[in-house]
C-alpha positions as CSV (number, residue, x, y, z in Angstrom):
1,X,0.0,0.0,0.0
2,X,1.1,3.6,-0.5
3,X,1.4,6.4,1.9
4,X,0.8,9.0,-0.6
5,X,0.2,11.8,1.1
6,X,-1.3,10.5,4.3
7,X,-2.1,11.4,7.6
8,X,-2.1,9.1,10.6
9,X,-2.9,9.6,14.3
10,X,-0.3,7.7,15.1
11,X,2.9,6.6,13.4
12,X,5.5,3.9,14.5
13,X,8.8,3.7,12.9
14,X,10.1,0.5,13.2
15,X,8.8,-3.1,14.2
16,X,10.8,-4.2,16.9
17,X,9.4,-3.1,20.8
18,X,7.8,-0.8,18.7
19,X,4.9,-2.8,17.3
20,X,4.6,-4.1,20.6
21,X,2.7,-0.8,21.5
22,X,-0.2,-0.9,18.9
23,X,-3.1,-3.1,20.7
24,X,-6.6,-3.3,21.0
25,X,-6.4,-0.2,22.4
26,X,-5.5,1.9,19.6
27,X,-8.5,0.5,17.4
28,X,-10.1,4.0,17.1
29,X,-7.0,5.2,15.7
30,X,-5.2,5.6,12.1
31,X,-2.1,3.7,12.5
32,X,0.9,3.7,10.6
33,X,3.8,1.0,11.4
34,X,7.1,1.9,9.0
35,X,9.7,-0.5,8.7
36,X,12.1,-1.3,6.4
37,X,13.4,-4.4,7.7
38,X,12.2,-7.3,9.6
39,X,9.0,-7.6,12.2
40,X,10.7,-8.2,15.5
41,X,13.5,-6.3,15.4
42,X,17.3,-6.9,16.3
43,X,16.6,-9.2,18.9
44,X,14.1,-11.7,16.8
45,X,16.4,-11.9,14.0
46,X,19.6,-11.6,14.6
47,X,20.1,-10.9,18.2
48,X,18.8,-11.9,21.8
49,X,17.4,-15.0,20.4
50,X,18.8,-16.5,17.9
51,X,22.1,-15.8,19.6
52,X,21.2,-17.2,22.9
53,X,19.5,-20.3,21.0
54,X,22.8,-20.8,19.7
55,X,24.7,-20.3,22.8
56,X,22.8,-22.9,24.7
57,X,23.4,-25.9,21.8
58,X,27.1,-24.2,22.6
59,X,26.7,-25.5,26.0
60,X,25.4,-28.3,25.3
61,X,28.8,-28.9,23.3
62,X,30.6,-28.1,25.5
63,X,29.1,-30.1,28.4
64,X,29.2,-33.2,26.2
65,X,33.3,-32.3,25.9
66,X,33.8,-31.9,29.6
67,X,31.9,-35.3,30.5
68,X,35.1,-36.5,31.4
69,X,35.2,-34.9,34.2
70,X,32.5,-36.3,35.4
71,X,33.7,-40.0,34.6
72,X,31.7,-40.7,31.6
73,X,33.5,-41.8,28.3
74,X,32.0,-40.5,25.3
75,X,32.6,-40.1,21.5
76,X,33.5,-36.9,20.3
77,X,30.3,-34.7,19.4
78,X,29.8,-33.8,16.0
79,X,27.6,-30.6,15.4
80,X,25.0,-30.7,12.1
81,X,25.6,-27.2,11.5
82,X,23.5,-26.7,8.7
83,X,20.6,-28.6,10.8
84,X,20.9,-26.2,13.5
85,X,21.2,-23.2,11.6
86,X,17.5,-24.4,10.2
87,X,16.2,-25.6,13.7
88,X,16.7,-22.1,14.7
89,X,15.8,-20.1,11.6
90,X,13.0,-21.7,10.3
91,X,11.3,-20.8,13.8
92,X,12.5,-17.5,14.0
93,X,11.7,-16.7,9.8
94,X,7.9,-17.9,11.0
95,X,7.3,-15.9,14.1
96,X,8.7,-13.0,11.9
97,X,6.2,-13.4,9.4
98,X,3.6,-14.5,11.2
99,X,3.9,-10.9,13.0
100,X,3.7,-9.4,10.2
101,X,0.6,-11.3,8.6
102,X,-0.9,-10.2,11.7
103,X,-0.3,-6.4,11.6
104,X,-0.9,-6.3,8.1
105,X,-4.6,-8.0,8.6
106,X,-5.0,-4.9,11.4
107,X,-8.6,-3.0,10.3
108,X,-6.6,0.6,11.4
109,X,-3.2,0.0,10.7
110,X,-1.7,0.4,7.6
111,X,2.1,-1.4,7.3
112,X,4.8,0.6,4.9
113,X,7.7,-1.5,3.8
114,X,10.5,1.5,3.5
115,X,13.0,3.6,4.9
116,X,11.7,6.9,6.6
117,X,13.3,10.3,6.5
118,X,12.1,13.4,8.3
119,X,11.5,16.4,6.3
120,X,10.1,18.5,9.2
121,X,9.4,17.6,12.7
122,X,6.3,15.4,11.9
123,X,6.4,15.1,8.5
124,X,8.4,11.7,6.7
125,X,9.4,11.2,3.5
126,X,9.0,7.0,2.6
127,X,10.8,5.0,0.2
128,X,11.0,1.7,-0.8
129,X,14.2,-0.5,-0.8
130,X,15.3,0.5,-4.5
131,X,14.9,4.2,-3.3
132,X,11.2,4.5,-4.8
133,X,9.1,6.9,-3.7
134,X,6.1,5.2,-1.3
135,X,4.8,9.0,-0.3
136,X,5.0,11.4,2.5
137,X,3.2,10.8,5.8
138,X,2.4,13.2,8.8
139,X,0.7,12.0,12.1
140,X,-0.3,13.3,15.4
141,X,2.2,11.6,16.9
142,X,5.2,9.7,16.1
143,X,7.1,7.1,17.6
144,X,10.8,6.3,16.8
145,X,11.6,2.6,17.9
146,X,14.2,2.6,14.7
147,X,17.1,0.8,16.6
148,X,20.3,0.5,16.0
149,X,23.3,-1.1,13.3
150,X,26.8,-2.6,14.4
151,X,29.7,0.1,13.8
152,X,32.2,-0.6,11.1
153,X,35.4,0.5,11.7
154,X,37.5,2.4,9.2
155,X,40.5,0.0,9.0
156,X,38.2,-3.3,8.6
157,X,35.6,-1.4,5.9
158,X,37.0,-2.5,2.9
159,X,37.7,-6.3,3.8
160,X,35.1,-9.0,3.5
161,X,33.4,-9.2,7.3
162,X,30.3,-10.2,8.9
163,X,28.6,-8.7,12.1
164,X,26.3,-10.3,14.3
165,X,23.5,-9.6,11.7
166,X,25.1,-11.7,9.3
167,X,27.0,-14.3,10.9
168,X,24.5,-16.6,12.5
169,X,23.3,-17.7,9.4
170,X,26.4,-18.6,7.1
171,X,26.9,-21.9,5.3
172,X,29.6,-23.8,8.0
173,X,31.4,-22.8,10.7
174,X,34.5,-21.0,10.4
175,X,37.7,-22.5,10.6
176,X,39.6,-19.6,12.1
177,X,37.4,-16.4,13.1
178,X,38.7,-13.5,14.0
179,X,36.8,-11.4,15.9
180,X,37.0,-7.7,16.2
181,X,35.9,-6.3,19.8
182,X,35.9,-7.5,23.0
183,X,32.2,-7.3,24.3
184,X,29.5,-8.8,24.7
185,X,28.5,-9.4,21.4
186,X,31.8,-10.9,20.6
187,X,32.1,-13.2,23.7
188,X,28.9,-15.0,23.1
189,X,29.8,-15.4,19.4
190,X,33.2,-16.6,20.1
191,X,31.7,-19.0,22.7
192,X,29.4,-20.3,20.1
193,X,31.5,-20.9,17.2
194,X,34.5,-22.1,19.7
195,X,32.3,-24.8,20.7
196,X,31.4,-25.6,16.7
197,X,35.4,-26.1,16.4
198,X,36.7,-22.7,15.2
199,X,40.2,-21.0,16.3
200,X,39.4,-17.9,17.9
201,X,41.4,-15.0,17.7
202,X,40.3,-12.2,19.6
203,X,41.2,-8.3,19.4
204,X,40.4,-5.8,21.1
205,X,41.9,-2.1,22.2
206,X,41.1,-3.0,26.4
207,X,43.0,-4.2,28.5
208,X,40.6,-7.0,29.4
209,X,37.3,-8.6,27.7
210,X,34.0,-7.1,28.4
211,X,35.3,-3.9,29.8
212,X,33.0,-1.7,32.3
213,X,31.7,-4.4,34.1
214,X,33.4,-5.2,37.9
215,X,36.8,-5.8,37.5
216,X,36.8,-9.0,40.0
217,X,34.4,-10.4,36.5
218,X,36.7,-9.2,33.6
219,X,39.6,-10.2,35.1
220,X,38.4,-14.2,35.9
221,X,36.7,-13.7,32.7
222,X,39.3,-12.3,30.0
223,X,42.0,-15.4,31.9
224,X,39.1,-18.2,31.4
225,X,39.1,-16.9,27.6
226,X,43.1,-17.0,27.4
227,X,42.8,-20.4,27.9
228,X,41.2,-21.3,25.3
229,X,41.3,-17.8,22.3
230,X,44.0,-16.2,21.2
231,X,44.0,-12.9,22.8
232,X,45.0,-9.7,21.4
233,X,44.2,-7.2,24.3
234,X,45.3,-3.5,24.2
235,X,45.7,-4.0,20.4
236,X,44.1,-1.7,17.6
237,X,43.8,-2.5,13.8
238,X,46.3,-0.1,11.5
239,X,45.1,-2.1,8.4
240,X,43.3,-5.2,6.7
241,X,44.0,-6.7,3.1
242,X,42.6,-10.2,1.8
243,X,45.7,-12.9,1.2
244,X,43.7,-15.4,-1.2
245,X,40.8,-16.5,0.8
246,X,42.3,-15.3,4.0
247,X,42.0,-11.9,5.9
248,X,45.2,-10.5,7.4
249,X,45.0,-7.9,10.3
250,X,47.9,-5.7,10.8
251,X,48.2,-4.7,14.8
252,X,49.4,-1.4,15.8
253,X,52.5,-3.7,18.0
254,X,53.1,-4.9,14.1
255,X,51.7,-8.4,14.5
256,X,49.7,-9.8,11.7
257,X,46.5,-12.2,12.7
258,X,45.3,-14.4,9.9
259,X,41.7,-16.1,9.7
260,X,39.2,-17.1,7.0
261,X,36.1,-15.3,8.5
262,X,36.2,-11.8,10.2
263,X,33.1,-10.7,12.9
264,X,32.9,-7.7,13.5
265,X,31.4,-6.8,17.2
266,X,33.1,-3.6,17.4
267,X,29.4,-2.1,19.1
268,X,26.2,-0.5,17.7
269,X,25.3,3.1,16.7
270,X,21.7,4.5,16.8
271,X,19.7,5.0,13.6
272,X,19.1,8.6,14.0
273,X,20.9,9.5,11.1
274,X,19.3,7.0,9.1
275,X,15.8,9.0,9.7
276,X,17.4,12.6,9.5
277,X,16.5,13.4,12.9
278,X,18.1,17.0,12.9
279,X,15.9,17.8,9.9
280,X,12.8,17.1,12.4
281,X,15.1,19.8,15.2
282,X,15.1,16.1,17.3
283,X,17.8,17.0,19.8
284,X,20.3,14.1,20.1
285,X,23.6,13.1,22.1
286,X,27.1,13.5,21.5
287,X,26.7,9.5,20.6
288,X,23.8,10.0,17.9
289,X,21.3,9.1,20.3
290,X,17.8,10.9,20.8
291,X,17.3,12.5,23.5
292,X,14.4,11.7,26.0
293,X,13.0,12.1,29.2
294,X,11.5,9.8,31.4
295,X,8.0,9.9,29.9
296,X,9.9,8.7,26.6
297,X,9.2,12.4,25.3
298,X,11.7,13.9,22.9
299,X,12.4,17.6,22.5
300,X,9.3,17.7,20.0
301,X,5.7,18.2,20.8
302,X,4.0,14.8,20.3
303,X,7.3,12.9,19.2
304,X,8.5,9.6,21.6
305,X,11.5,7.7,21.1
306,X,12.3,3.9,22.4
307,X,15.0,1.7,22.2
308,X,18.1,1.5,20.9
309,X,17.3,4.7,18.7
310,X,17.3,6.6,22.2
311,X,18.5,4.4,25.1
312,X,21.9,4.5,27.2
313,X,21.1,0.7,28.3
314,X,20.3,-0.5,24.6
315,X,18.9,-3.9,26.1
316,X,15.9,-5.9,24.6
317,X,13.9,-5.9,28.2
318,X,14.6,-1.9,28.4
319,X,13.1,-1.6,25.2
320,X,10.5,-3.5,25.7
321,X,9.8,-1.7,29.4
322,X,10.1,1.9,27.8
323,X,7.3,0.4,24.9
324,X,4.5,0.1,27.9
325,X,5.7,3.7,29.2
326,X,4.9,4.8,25.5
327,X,1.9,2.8,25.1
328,X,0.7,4.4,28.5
329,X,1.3,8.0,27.6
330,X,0.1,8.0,24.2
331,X,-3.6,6.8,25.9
332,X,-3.2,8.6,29.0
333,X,-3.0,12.1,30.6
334,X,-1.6,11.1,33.7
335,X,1.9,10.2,32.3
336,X,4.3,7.0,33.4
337,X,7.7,7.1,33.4
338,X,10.6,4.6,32.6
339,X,12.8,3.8,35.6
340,X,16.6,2.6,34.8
341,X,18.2,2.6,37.9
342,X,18.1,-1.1,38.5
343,X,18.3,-3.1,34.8
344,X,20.2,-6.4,35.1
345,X,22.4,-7.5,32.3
346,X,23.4,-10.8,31.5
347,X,26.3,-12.4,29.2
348,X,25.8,-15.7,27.9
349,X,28.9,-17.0,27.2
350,X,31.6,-19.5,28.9
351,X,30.7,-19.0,31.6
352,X,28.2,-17.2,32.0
353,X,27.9,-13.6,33.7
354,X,25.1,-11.7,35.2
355,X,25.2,-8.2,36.7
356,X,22.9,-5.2,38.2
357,X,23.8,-2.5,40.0
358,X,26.9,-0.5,40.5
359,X,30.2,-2.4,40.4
360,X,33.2,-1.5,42.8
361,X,34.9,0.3,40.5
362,X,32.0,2.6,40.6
363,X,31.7,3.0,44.2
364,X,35.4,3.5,44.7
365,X,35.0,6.5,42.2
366,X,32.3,8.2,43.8
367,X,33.9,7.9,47.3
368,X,31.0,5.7,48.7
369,X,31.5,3.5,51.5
370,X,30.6,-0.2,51.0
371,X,31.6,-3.8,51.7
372,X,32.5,-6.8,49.6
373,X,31.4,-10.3,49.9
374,X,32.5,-13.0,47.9
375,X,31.1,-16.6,47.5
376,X,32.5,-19.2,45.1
377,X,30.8,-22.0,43.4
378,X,33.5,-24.5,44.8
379,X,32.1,-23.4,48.2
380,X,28.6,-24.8,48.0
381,X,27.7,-28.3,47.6
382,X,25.8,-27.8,43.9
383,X,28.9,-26.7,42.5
384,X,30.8,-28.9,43.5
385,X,28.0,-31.5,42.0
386,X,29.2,-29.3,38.8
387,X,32.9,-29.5,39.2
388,X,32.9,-25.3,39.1
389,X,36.1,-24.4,40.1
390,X,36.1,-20.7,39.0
391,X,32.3,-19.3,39.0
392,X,31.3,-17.1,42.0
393,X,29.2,-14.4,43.1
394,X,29.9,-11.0,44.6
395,X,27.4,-8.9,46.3
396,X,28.3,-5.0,47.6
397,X,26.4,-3.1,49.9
398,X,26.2,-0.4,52.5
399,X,27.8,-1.6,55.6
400,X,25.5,0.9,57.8
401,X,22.0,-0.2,56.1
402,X,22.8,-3.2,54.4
403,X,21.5,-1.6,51.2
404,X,22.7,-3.8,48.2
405,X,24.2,-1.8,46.0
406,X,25.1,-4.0,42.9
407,X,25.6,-7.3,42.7
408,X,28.0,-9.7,40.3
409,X,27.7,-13.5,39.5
410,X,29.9,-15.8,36.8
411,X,29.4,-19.0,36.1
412,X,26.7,-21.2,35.8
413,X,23.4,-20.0,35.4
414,X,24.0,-17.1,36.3
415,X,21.7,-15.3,34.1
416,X,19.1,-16.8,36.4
417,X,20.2,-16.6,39.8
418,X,20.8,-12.7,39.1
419,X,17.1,-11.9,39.6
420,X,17.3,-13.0,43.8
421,X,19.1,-9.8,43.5
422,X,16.8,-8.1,40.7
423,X,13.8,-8.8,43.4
424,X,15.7,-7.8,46.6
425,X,16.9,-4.7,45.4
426,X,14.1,-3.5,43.5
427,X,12.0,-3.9,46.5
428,X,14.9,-2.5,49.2
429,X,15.1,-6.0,51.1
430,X,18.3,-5.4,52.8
431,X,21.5,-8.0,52.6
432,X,20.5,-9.1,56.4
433,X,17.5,-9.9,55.7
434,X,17.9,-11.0,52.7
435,X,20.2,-13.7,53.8
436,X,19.0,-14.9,57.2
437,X,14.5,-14.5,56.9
438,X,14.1,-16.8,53.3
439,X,14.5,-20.4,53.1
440,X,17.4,-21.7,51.0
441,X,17.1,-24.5,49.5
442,X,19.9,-27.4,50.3
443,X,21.6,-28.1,48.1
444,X,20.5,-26.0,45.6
445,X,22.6,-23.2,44.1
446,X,21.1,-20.1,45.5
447,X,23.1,-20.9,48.6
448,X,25.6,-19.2,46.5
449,X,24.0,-16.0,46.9
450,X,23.0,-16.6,50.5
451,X,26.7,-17.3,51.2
452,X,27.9,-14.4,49.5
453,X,25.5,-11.9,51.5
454,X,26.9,-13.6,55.1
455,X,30.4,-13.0,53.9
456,X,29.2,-9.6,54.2
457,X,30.8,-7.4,56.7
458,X,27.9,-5.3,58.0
459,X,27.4,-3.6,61.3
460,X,24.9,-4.3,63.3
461,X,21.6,-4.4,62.8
């Protein structure tokens, strides 16, 4: 359909968290949903999910390797590649479609298949994918829920790459990746294809992998990973050339690193510039990013932003969080705001990592007073049961309230276990209490946590 020169009550630009907020709700009004992708967004298709489907058949690799430890004899375990690829992505392709089938079928919503670009502050210009005019549309309201795209570097540009966008769905396996960036991104995607049988070769300009979070994490982390990767830490690419069907990287120390397959997980930008924000006057960041306040209100009248397009803490569950805070004061006069003091975060790679709150880096920088207890998975009788010798979990709080004031686990499961903290904190339930009024369970891994919040040294209560 065409959006020659239409008006809407309400447009949404991009499908991701952002389709989440047109419901029943909305059936008196004339919708617009603008996307020039896919329905579901990063995380559907080539993020959260498919990457965390992949990560646990990672584990499951990986468990199957280690069952020597735990006296079983096994053959080695070959991976169908191609069969899990499909097991994953014929799912995902059919919840993709199937979402939007369903929008499409909406009485009041009309779906455009483009690219959008302001030409005034609510006034878009929409083309199709070979650049075709589709129209102009204005509306009421807008919402941009436009995410975000990885960042290519420079000095990588011009070589044959992937990104996480790309790489989850290519023929085999590769037999040496190299792997540009040291976050997130690139430890779950290291995990994943280390576990298929690649060579990893990590670089990175930190010091340590997954920089920012506690240091007590990186640090047990980034020497985990040197065990197995080849780790280039503190190292910056000067240049990159193809050598027959191999890519060479040239480090600023002069080394050369030489795979068949480059990732490149260097982080995301917002795609602000994609829709010509400043021609709308949108005010954004020094980082591209729109700015917003609390309601999810931009700078102009009638014009919300969600997401990665926007958000400091570009997770899925914040996006999807900040989507009911837009839903709500698009329908509402009494407005709702989005609260990100307290957002876990969770790394799903070998091992595992979960966090929330500040880490003791943090504190030490803003002079605040606080004590440190520790608990290791070797300490409690389920991890023995799992032969973890280097997972553990490390709570800080205020040692004159007890206040928990971030909290940090690696290892199994971790991504789990996290939210005894996500509910204790959220609700103020002090470390005290928090270890001594609950049950736990024996011999179940939470008394991991409940050991770390003893080892606290708190005064008295």
């Amino acid at each position: 359909m065409t959006a020659a020169e239409q008006h809407f009550d309400l447009i949404v630009i991009g499908a991701g968290s952002g389709n989440m907020i047109v419901d029943s709700k909305f059936d008196d009004r004339r919708v617009a949903v603008i996307e020039k992708g896919r329905f579901g967004g990063t995380c559907l298709n080539v993020g959260c999910i498919p990457s965390k489907m992949l990560a646990y058949t990672a584990d499951v690799l990986d468990t199957i390797g280690g069952a020597a430890s735990f006296d079983i004899d096994t053959e080695p375990a070959t991976a169908r590649w191609t069969d899990i690829r499909s097991r994953i992505f014929d799912r995902l392709d059919a919840d993709e479609a199937s979402a939007r089938e369903y929008r499409k079928k909406s009485s009041n919503v009309t779906v455009l298949a483009g690219t959008a670009v302001f030409t005034g502050p609510r006034t878009l210009r929409v083309t199709d994918e070979d650049g075709s005019l589709l129209g102009t549309v204005t509306a009421d309201r807008i919402v941009l829920a436009a995410g975000g795209r990885p960042v290519i570097p420079d000095a990588v540009a011009n070589v044959p790459h992937h990104t996480s966008d790309t790489i989850m769905r290519i023929d085999a396996p590769p037999a040496r990746l190299l792997v540009l960036g040291g976050g997130y991104i690139a430890a779950e995607l290291a995990h994943v294809f280390s576990a298929l049988g690649s060579i990893i070769t990590i670089i990175d300009s930190a010091d340590r992998l997954l920089d920012g979070h506690d240091t007590d994490v990186t640090r047990t982390f980034t020497d985990l990973s040197a065990t197995r990767w080849d780790l280039r830490l503190g190292s910056t690419v000067t240049d990159a050339r193809t050598d027959g069907t191999d890519i060479v990287l040239t480090l600023d120390s002069g080394d050369e690193v030489t795979g068949d397959t480059l990732l490149i997980a260097a982080g995301r930008q917002p795609n602000s510039d994609v829709l010509d924000c400043a021609a709308a006057g949108i005010e954004l960041d020094d980082k591209g990013r729109v700015v917003v306040n609390g309601e999810q209100r931009t700078n102009i009248d009638g014009v919300f932003a969600l997401g990665d397009i926007c958000n400091t803490v570009p997770l899925k569950h914040v996006a999807n969080r900040e989507a009911q805070t837009v839903a709500h004061n698009l329908l509402h006069d009494e407005p709702m705001t989005t609260q990100l003091d307290l957002v876990p975060s969770a790394v799903f790679g070998s091992p595992q990592i979960a966090s929330i709150g500040r880490t003791e880096q943090q504190l030490d920088d803003d002079g605040a007073s606080y004590v440190s207890g520790i608990a290791r998975y070797s300490d409690v009788a389920y991890g023995w049961a799992m032969e973890d010798e280097s997972g553990f979990c490390k709570v800080l709080a205020d040692p004159s309230t007890g206040r928990i004031l971030g909290a940090h686990i690696v290892g199994p499961q971790a991504s789990t276990m996290i939210h005894l903290f996500v509910v204790a904190m959220t609700f103020d339930i002090d470390a005290h209490r928090l270890a001594t009024e609950p049950y736990w369970t024996h011999p179940a891994l939470p008394e991991l946590v409940e050991n770390a919040l003893l080892a606290l040294d708190l005064d008295e209560h």
